[in-house]
Structure formats: C-alpha cells, structure tokens
N, C-alpha and C positions, 0 to 999 in steps of 0.2 A: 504494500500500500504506500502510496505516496505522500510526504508530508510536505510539499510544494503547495505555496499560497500568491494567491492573488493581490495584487498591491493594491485591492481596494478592499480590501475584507479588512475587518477590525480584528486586533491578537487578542490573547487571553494569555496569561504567565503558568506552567505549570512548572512547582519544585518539587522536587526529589532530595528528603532529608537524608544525608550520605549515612547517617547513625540507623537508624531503623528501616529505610531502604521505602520507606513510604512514598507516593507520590498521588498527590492530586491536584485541582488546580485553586490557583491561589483565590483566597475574596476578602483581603487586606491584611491586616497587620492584629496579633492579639496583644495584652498590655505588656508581655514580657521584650516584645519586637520581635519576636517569632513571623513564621510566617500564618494564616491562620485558612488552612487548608480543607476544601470542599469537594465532595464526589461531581460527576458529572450527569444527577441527575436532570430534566429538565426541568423541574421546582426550582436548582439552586442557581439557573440561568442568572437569574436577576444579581444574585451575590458576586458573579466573575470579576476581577479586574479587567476592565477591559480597555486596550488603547490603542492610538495608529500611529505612524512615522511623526507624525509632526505634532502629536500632543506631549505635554509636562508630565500626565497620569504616571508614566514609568520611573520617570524623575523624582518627582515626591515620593514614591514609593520606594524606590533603593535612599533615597539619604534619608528617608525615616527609618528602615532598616539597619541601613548600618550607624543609626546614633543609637539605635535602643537594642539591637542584637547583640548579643555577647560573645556568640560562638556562629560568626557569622560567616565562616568557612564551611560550617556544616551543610551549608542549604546550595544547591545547583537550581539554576534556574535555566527553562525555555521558554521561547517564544513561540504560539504557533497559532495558526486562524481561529476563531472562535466558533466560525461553521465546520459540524461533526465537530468536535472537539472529542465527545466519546468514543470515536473511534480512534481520531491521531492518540491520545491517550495511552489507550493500548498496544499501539506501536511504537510507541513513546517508551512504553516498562519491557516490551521484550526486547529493543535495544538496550536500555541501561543493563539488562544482563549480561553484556560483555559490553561496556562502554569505547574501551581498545579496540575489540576490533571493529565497531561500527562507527567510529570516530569521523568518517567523512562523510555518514547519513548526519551525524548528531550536530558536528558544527556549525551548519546554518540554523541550528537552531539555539545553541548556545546562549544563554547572553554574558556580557564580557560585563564584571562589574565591579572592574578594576580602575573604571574613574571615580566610580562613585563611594568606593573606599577612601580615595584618597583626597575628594571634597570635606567627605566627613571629617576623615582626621586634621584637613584642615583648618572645618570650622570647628572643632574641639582643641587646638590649639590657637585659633584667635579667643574662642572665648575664655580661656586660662589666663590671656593676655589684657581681655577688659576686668578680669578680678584683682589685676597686679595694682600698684597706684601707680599717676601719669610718668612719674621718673623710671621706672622701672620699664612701663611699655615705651617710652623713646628709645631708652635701651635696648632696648630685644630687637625692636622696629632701627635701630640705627640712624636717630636724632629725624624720624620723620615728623615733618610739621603738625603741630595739633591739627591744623585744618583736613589734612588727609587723613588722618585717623578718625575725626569724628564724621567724614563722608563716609567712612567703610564701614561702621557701625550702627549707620541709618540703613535702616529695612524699610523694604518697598512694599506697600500693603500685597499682602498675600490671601484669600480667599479659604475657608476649612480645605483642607487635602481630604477629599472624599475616599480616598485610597485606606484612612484608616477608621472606617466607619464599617460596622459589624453588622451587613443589613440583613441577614439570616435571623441575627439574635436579636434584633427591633424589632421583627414582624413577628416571632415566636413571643417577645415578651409582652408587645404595645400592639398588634394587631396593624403595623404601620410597614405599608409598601411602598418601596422607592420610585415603581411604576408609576403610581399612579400620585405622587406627589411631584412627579415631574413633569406629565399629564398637565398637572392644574397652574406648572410655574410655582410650586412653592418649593421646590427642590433648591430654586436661585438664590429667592430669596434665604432659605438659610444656610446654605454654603457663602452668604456673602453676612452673615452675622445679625442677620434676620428673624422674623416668625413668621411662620406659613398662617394664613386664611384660619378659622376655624374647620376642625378636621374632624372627623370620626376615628377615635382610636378605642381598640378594645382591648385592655390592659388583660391582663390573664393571673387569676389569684386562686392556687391550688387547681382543679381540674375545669374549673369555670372561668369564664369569659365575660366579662360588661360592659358594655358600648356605650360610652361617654364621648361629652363634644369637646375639644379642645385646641389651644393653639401650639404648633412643635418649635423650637429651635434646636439648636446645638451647642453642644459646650465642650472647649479641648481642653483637655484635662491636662497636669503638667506631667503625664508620661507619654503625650502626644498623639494617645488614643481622644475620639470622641463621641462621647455622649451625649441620647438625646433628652430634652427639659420638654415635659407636659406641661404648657401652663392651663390646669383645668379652670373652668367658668364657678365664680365665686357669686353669690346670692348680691353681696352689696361688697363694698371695699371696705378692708379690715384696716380702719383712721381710728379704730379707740386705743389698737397697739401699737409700739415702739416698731420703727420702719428703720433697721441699719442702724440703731442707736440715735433714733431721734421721731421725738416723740410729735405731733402735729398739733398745732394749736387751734383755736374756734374756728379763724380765721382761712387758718391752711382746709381746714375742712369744710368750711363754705365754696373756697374758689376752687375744691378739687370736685366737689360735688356739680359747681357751676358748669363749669367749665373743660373741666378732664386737666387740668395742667394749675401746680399750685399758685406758680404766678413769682417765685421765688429763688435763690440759690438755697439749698440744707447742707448742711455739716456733716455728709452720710462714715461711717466707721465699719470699716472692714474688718468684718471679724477676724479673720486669721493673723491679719500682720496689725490691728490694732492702729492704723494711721487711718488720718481722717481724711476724705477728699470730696471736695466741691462739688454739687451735683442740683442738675433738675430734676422733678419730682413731678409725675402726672397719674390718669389712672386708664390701662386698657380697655377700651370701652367696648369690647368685645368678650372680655373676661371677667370685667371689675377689679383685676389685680394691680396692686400699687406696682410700679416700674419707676427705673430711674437710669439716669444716664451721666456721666462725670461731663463737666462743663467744658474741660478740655476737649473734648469726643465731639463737639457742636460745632459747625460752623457757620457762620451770622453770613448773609450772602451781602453785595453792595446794593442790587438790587431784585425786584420783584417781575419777573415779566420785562416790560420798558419803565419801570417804576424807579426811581433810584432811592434808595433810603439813607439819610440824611445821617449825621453822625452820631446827633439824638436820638434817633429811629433803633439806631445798630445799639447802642447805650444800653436803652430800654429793653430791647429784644436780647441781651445779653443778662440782663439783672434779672431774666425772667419772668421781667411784669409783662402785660398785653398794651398793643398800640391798636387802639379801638377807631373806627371810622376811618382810615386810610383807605383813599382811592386810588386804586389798581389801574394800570394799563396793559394789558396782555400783549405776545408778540401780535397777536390779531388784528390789534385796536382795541376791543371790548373793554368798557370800564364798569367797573363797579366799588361798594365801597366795602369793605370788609373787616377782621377783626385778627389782627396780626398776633401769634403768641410761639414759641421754642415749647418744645414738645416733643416728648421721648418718641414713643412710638415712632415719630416723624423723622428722629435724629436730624430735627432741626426746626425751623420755621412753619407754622402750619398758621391755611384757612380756620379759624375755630368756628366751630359748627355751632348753629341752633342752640340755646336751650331747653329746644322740643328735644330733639335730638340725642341727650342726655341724660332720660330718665333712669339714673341710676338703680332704681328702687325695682325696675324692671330684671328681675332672677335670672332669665333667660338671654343669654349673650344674642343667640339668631336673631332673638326677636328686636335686639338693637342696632343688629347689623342690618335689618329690616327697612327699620325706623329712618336708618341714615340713609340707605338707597333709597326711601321714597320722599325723603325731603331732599336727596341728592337731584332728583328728576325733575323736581322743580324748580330747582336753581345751579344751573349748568356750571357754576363758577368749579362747585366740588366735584361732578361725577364725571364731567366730556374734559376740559382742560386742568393739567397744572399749575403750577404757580408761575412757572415760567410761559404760560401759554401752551407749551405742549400737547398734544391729543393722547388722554388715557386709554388705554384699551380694557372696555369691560369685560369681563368672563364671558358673558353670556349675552343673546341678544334674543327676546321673548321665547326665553328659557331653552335656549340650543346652546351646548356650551362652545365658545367657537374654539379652535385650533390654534397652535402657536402659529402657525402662517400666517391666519387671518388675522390673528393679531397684528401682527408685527407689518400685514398690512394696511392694516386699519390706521392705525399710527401714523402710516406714510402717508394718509392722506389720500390712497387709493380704494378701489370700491371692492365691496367682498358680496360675494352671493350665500344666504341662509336662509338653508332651507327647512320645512316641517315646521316656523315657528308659531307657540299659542299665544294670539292676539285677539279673538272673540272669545264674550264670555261666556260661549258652552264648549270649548277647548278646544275647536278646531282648528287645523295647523293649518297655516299659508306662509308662501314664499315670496320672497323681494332682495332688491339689492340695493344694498346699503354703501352711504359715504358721507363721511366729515363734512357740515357745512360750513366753511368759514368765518361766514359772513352772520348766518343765523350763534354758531358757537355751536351746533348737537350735530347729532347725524340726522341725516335725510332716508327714506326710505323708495324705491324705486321699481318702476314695474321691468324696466328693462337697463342693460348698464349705461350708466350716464356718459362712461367713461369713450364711449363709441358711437352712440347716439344723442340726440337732444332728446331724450325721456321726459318725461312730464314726471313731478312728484307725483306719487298716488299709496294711501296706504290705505287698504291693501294692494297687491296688482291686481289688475283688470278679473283675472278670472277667479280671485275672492269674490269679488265686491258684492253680488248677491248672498257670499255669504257670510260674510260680516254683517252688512245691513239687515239679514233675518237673526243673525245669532244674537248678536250686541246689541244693533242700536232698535229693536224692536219693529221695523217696518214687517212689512206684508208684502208676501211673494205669490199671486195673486197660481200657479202652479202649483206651488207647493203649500197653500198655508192651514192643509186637515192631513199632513201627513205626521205629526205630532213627534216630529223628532230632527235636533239639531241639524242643519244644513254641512254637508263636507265641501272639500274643495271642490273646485267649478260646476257642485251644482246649480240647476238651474229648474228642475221638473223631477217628478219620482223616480227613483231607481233600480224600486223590483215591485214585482205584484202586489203585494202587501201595501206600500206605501199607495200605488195607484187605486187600490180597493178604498183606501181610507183620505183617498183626493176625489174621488166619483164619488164617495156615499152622500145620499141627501142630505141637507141640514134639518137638525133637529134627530135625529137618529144617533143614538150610543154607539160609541166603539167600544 
C-alpha cells in the first residue's frame, strides 16, 4: 500500500513511543507534555491534529513539546494525509517493525524535529537570562544595548494554541463539540480570548447527563495545557458578595444594575500572588455574572466611526464613567446620539443599550439575549452596524442560520441568497435575496439579485406574496379562503382533493 499524499490533503501527526512500541495518532498534548494519543476511530476524527505546508499548527505543537517533555527522544513522529488514515496507520506499524530496513518507505514521512529542539533550548536559555539582573544579562549578551534587549522580550500577541486542547475529554466531560462551535464562529472567538454565544452544554455527573445553557471560554493554564470555563446563567448578579476583594457599594450596584458596566476603576486582588490591579467592572448580560477586565487590557480609540473624541471624551471613557448624549457619525454618514461607556464584555468602548434592555431580575439569560435582538431591530445603531460603521453579520436571517461564506459576504456589502426562511405568522418559509443598505443602515430584502439586475425591493418575493398576505396580514384569497389551512409557498388555489372539497362546499355547511 502506498503512503504517497496529495499536496492538497490536510496531515494528521502519528507517534510511535520508542519505550512501549505504541503508536497512534496524535490529538494534542496531555499536562505532563507527553504526546496524548488517539485510535483511528471515526468518533475521534474530530480530536486529530490536523495541518498543511503553510500552517503554524505543527509549530506550536513541537515547541510546546519540547518545553514540557522531559524525555522527549522517546517519541518519533510522522507525517501522513488524514484521508484513510486507518489504513496508512497500519502500514505505518508493520514498517516500524524493522525501521532499518524500511528506512527509505519511512523517511518521507519522518518528521525532522531537530529545529524545534533547538528553539526550545533557546528560549529556555533567554528566559534564564531575563531572571538574571540587567548587569548580568549585558554580560552574557556582550554589552548589548538595553534597547535590543527589551525589543527581544516583547511578545507579539499570540492567539490559544488549539494544539493543546483535549477535545475528546471536553465532549466526554461538558457535552461540548468543536464541530459544531466552529459551525456557529465561537470557536474564534475563544481561541482569541473570548466567550462563545450562549451554548448548550451537558456536563456529565456520575452516569447522568444535564443540559444546561451557558457561555465557554478558555483558560491556559501555566503548564500550557488548556482548559475550558463554563460561565453558567446566574438568577441575578451576586453585588451583596466580595468581587476579587472588593466589596460594591449602593452606588456601584445601582449603575451595575442600570447599566451593565459600574461606571468606575476597583482595586481588584489577585488571589494567588496577592497584588492589587486596576480594573473595570461590569455584568454579562447574558449570564448575570460579574466580569472584569484590568484597565491596562483597554484600549480608548481616538475616535468613533468619523467621530473624533476629544481628550475629555478619552479622560472620561478611561475613568470608567459614561459620556451620555454624544452624537455619532458612522463611516456611512448616519448620525445619531448615543450613550458612550468601556465595558468588559466589549474589551472596550461600547453603545450602552436601553434600560428596557437590562432587566436584570429576568433568571433567564435567552430571554435577555431576546430582549436585546428585539430592541436591537428597532434601532439599527446596535444590531446592522459597528461603532466604526462596519456591517455586522447576524447569525441568522428569519431563522436560517446563515454560513460563514454568507457571512463574510454579507459584510462585504455583497448580496446572499436565503432560503426556507419563516417570515409569516403561521411559519411558512419563503425565499429572497438579501443586501446591506447603505443609505437606509439595514438590509434590504429582494425578489431577485440586485446585484445583476435593477430588482425592485419586495418582501416577500413575488411568489410569496399570496402567501404572506393570507398567512400574516389576514387578507382573503378569494381561491383558497374555506380551505382552512395555512397557505405554502407559491400557493395560489387548492392542492389536493380535500382542500378543493372544502373550497366547493356550500356556505353555511360544517366541515
């Protein structure tokens, strides 16, 4: 059997530990920096490492290896396609049974990971070198200038290394697939030190399962493994306890309950190393859970859109308080006036919303994430554009989830076609194609693409429109109006026997 791959297939890493002779393919790292190794079922697809020529995944993955491995001669590593993989697999373990004499099947697939030793030991020898004091590292370093020392030791943000995330044992423990959190775009968001949408996770305690709603992030821990944080949905927010060593006063809990954000910098205390550090303080309005964020971690923008804010504006927006009634200018043009505040969740500057919007007292996190998308749809400021004007892309558009394509076309300001969606109120689904108005600030909806024709707005398209106008808006289809059941798409007149028996029968006669 051949183990020749295609330059467009995606690898998978399988190790062979030289000590027990074991081999299977790899799906990250466990906390000892071991390799943490998976059969080839199709279940543990989702677990594989998986990467291609031109991605870092390999990269993060060997210098995490060799900082936390101890015996890290022991492990051989290959490379080989990810399609069948259960079969190269097994041609994979009756070659290592004499690795000599197959040595010229096995070297293409080798991998060489003799640079990535010697990065490590690298960077385990500069970092011995930042514990010295600065006489000592000019020393070692041979009188180089503080200014190139202190460039080499600026790190450039780096995003979670998904390579050491354990996704077998989050779906086994939390009920949580990376499928389908990648699916929804919350995958990005917390590889980028984020929290995904409210989710459905089903924790597992003893031989049972309970499905609860909550929001995920991730947390790296300092053996460079990471773990996921359930932040579950809290009834109210817990302001009568001590938050990080500091306690909330009337005041704070008036403007957190107002608001979502207290309007303040706090003194937050880090348990572990006991120093204090500067922080804002708001409340997830999807959770009701206090959150906070160190003030260094914020950054005050110069301005808004085409708004420029003033050095009093950045002042205020810094000390935490809100700059109420600022009128905005979008890259669009559109103005309006708004309520300017720093805001964890935001990890920065936010529109502050309603205080319809905020009904804290409301148990149910859905139902305030409800609450915001239906006062978001009547005031475009928050749900079609950003602060900087931008076009958001919602999930969904009359409840068809759309696609990361469509998204990221919608964005562009290009038109997407969706279809099946429920827009009459007895659920029947119609299509249209949609596109950003500029001029309006929302999207428009379309019978045909705008994009290649001069379409006429119409919602629904044309071969709704009967049936919207019998479903929703109550008119009379002078065809169809004794057939006593919701109108589908492009009807027009009945559509099997039954309905035409109960469009002829007499008036005044029971069905």
């Amino acid at each position: 059997m051949e183990l020749k791959k295609k330059e467009t297939e995606k690898d998978v890493l399988v190790v062979r530990d030289e000590k027990t002779g074991e081999i299977g393919v790899v799906a990250g790292l466990k906390s000892d920096g071991t390799p943490n190794v998976t059969g080839t079922k199709p279940e543990n697809g989702q677990a594989f490492l998986r990467f291609d020529r031109n991605g870092d995944v390999l990269d993060n993955f060997f210098s995490n290896f060799f900082r936390q491995c101890k015996e890290p001669k022991r492990f051989g590593f290959y490379r080989v396609t990810a399609d069948g993989v259960e079969n190269v697999l097994a041609v994979l373990k009756d070659l290592l049974k004499n690795p000599e004499a197959n040595k010229e099947l096995l070297v293409p697939h080798l991998v060489d990971t003799e640079k990535y030793e010697k990065l490590a030991k690298q960077e385990q020898t500069e970092t011995l070198l930042k514990e010295k004091t600065p006489q000592e590292q000019s020393e070692a370093k041979g009188q180089q200038p503080e200014a190139q020392q202190g460039d080499k030791q600026k790190k450039e943000y780096q995003p979670i290394d998904e390579s050491r995330i354990n996704w077998p044992e989050l779906e086994e423990k939390w009920g949580v697939n990376r499928q389908s959190l990648e699916a929804s775009g919350d995958l990005k968001k917390m590889l980028n030190f984020g929290k995904s949408s409210l989710v459905t996770v089903a924790p597992k305690f003893g031989d049972e399962r309970f499905e609860t709603e909550a929001r995920l992030s991730f947390k790296v821990l300092p053996n460079g493994n990471v773990q996921l944080v359930p932040h579950l949905i809290r009834k109210e927010p817990q302001l009568d306890k001590a938050f990080e060593g500091y306690s909330f006063s009337a005041e704070d809990k008036d403007h957190l309950k107002k608001t979502g954000n207290m309007g303040r910098i706090a003194q937050l205390t880090d348990k572990n190393t006991g120093k204090t550090v500067p922080a804002y303080i708001s409340i997830d309005r999807l959770t009701n859970n206090v959150v906070a964020i160190p003030v260094n971690k914020v950054r005050i923008p110069d301005k808004i859109g085409n708004t420029a804010l003033t050095e009093q504006d950045i002042k205020t927006l810094r000390s935490g308080q809100p700059i109420s009634n600022k009128e905005i200018i979008l890259a669009n043009g559109k103005k309006f006036t708004a309520t300017l505040q720093v805001n964890v969740e935001q990890r920065g500057v936010e529109f502050v919303p309603h205080s319809s919007q905020l009904k804290q007292e409301n148990s149910q996190g859905k139902k305030i994430e409800k609450q915001e998308e239906k006062q978001q749809s009547k005031d475009n400021r928050f749900q079609w554009l950003d602060a900087n004007g931008n076009i958001r892309a919602p999930k969904t558009f009359g409840g068809v989830t759309l696609t990361p394509e469509q998204q990221s076309d919608y964005t562009a300001g290009k038109t997407i076609l969706v279809k099946d969606m429920v827009h009459d109120k007895q659920g029947q689904p119609y299509t249209a194609y949609i596109k950003f108005n500029q001029e309006e600030g929302k999207p428009k909806y379309y019978r045909s693409d705008p994009d290649v024709s001069h379409a006429q707005q119409v919602i629904p398209a044309s071969e709704n429109r009967t049936q919207v106008a019998v479903n929703s808006d109550g008119k009379t289809n002078e065809a169809t109006k004794h057939i006593g059941k919701p109108m589908l798409q492009e009807q027009t007149a009945p559509i099997n026997k039954q309905q035409e028996q109960r469009q002829n029968k007499p008036k005044g006669i029971g069905v």
